[in-house]
C-alpha positions in Angstrom: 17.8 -14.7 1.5 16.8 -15.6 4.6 12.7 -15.0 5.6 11.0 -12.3 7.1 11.6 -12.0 10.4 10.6 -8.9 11.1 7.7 -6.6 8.9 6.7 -3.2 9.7 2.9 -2.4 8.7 2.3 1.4 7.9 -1.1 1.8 9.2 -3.0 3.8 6.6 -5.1 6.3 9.0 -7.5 7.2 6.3 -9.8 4.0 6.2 -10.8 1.3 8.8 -9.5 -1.1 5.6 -5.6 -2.4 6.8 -4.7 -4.2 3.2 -1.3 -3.8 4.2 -2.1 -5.1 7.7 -4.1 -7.5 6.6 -1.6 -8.7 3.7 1.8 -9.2 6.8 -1.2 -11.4 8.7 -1.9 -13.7 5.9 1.9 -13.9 5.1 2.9 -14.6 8.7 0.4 -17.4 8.8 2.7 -19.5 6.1 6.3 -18.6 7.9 7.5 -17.1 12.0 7.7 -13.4 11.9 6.8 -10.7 13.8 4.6 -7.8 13.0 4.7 -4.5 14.0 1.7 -2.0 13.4 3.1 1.6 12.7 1.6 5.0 12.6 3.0 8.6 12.7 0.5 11.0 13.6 0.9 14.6 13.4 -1.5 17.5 14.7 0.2 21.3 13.7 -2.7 22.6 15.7 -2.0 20.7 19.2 1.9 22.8 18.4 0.1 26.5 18.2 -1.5 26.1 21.3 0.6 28.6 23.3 -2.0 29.0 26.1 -0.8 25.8 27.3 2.4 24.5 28.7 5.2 21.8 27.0 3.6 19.0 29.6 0.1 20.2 28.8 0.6 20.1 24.9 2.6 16.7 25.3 0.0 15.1 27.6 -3.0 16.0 24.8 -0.6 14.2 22.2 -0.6 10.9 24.4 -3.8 11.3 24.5 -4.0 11.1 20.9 -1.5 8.7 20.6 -3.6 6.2 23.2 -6.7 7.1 21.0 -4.8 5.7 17.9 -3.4 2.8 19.4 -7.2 1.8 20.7 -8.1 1.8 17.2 -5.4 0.2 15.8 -6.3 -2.7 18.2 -9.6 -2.6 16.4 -8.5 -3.0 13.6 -6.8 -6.0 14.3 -9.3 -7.4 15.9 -11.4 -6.8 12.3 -9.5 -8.5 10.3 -9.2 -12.0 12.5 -5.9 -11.4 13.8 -4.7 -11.5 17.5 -4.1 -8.4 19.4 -1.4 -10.3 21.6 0.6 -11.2 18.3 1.1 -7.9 17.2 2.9 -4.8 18.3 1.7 -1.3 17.7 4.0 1.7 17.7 2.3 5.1 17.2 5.0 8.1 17.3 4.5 12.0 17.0 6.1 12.6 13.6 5.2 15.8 11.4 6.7 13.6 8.1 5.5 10.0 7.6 8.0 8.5 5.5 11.0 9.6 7.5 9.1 8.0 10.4 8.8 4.9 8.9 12.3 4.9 7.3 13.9 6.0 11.2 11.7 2.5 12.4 13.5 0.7 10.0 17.1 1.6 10.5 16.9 2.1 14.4 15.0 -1.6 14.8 16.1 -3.5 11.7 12.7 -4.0 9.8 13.4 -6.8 7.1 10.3 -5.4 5.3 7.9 -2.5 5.0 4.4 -3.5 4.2 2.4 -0.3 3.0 -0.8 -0.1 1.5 -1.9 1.8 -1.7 -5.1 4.3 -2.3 -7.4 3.7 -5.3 -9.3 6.9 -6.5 -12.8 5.7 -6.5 -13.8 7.0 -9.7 -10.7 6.6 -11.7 -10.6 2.9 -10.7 -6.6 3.8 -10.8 -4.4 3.9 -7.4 -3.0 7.0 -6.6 0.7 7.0 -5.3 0.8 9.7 -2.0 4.4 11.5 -1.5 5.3 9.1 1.1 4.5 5.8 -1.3 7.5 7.9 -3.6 9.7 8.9 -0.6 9.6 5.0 0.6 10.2 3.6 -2.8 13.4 5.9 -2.9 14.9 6.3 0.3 14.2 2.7 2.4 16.8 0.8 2.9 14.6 -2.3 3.2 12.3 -4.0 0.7 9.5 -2.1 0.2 5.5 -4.1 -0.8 3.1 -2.1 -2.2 -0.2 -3.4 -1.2 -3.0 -3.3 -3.6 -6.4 -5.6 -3.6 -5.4 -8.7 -5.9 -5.4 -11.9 -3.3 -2.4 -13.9 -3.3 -3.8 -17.8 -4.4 -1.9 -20.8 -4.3 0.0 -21.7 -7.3 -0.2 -18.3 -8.7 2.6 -16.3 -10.6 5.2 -13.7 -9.3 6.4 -12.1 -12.0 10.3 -10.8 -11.5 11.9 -8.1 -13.7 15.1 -8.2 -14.8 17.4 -6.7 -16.6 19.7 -10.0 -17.9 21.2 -7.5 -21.0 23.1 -5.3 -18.6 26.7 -6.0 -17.8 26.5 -3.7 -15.3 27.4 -4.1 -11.4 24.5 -2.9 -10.4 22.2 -4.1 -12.6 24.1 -7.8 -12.1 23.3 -7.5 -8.5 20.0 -6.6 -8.8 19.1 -9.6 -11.4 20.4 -11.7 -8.5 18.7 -10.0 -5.9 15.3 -10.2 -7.4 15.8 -13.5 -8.9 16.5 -14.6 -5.2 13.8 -13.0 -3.5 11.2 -14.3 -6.1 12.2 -17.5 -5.2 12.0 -16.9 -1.7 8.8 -15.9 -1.4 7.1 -18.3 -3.9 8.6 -21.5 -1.5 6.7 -19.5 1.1 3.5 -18.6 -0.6 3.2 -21.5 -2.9 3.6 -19.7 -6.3 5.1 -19.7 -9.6 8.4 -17.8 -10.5 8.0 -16.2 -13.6 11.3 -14.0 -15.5 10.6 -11.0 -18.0 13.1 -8.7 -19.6 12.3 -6.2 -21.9 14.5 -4.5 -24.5 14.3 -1.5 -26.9 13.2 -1.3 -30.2 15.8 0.4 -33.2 16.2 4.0 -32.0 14.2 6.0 -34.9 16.8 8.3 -35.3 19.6 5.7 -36.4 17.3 4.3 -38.9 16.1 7.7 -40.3 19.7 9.0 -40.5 21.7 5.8 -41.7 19.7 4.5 -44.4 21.7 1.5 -44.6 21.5 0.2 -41.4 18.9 -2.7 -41.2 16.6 -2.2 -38.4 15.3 -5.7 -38.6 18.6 -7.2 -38.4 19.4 -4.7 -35.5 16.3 -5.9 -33.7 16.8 -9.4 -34.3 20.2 -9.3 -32.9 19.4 -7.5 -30.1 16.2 -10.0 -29.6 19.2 -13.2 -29.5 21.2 -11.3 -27.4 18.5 -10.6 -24.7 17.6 -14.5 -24.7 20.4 -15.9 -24.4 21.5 -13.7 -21.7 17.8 -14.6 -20.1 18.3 -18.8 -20.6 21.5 -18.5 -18.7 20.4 -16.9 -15.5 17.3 -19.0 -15.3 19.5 -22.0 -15.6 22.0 -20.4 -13.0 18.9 -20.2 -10.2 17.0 -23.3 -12.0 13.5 -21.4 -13.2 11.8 -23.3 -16.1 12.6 -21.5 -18.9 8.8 -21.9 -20.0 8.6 -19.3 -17.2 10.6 -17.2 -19.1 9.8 -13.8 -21.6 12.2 -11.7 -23.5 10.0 -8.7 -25.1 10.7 -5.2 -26.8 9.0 -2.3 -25.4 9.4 0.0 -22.6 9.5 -2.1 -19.2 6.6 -0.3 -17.8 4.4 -1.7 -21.2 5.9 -5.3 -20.7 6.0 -6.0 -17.4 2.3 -4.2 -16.9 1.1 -6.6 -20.1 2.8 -9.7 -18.7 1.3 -9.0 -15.3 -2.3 -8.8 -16.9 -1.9 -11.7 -18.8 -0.3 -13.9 -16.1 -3.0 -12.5 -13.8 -0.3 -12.0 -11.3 -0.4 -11.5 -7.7 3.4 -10.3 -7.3 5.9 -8.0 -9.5 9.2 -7.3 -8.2 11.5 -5.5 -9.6 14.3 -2.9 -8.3 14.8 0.4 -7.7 18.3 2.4 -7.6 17.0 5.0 -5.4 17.4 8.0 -7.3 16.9 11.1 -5.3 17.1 15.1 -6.4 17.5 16.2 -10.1 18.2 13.1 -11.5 15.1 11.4 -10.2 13.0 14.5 -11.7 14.5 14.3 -14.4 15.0 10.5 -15.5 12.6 8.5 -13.0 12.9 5.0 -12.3 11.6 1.9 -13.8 9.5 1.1 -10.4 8.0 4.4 -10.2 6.7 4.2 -14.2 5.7 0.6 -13.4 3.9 0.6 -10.1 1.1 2.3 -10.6 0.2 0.6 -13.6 -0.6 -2.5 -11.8 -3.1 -3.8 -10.1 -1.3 -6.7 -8.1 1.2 -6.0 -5.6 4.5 -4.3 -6.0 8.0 -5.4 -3.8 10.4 -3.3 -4.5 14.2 -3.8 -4.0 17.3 -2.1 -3.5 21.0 -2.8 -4.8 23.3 -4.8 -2.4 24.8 -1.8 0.0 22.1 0.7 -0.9 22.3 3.2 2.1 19.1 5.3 2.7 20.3 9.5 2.7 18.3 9.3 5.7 21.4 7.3 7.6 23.8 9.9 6.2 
């Protein structure tokens, strides 16, 4: 896949902290891209001023806007980075994510760098609407920003899923597999594989006595690694790098990340929308908030957004 060109930073207008901004500046250190620093702002109460006429109430939301894009500068300035080497965008937008997801397909973002909230007493990071509205509808990679730093020779740990024969699961492995690759040329880390399977469903064993669970499991358990040793031969990852486990994904992948101390996960998302993301979820969404390193999340190969329907 070719690099970044392109990022667009969602400016988090809650805290004078820019992790996401602060993450596209570190990566556009190591490779040429361009940033852009994004924020929808939205004010019902500038819309119920009736006293005042459509110029009036659209010259106070400049004003606004201008206020915003002085601050932004600030923060730029904050964290080190050049005000000259970044452009800011600030729109009047009454829903965030469709804002974002409009800059993407209008301007061709590569990327979407966003930053995550951690509830202060929970310790845990809390996922806002638009964090779920991004993960699902962006046609562009997605990175979850969270605090873990991003050293050299560290791990990026890529989920698979090798034990698919599926199209879309295929093109996903590949996808991910790629992008991991990618991106630890760039920030000098270590590709790391995991694939998780699922254990003998209780209800087989309980009602077919015969059947031998361990068997079942052990089969199952061959299958996943062989399937696993042949696509990291295909893109030439160490298979020392490599771990075939039984669980849930969101219990490997969030134990392998501990354990690894990773600063990455990627992993895909099929951008579910309506009923059947109610009712089923997606891998990612289980995953993400689960982890405290950050999260790039990718679509299939000719994923288009609702939003460009």
């Amino acid at each position: 896949m070719e690099a970044y060109k392109n990022i667009l930073v969602v400016v988090d207008p809650s805290t004078d902290e820019q992790k996401a901004l602060s993450r596209a500046v570190e990566f556009a250190s190591k490779t040429t891209t361009k940033i852009t620093a994004f924020l929808s702002i939205y004010d019902f109460s500038y819309e119920m001023t009736t006293m005042l006429s459509s110029d009036e109430r659209e010259a106070m939301r400049q004003t606004v806007i201008n206020d915003r894009k002085v601050w932004i500068e600030e923060r730029i300035k904050a964290i080190g980075a050049s005000v000259e080497d970044i452009d800011i965008k600030v729109i009047w937008h009454n829903r965030p994510f469709e804002a974002v997801i409009d800059q993407v397909i209008d301007h061709g973002f590569d990327v979407v760098f966003k930053g995550t909230h951690e509830h202060d007493k929970l310790k845990s990071v809390i996922f806002t609407p638009t964090d779920w509205h991004l993960l699902r509808k962006c046609p562009c990679p997605l990175l979850l920003v969270k605090d873990h730093s991003w050293p050299a020779n560290g791990n990026i740990l890529a989920a698979v899923n090798v034990g698919s024969d599926e199209d879309e699961h295929q093109s996903l492995n590949k996808i991910i597999t790629e992008e991991a690759k990618h991106l630890a040329d760039i920030i000098s880390a270590n590709v790391n594989l995991v694939n998780s399977f699922p254990g003998t469903p209780v209800n087989i064993a309980i009602e077919i006595p015969e059947f031998n669970a361990s068997q079942y499991n052990d089969t199952m358990l061959q299958h996943h690694k062989d399937a696993m040793a042949k696509h990291a031969d295909t893109y030439g990852i160490d298979r020392e790098r490599t771990f075939v486990k039984e669980g849930l994904p969101e219990d490997v992948i969030e134990s392998l990340s501990q354990e690894l101390d990773a600063e990455l996960v990627i992993l895909g998302t099929i951008g579910r929308t309506g009923l059947s993301a109610a009712l089923i979820g997606n891998t990612a969404e289980h995953v993400i908030d689960r982890l405290n390193c950050d999260v790039l999340a990718l679509k299939p190969a000719g994923y288009v957004s609702p939003l460009q329907s």
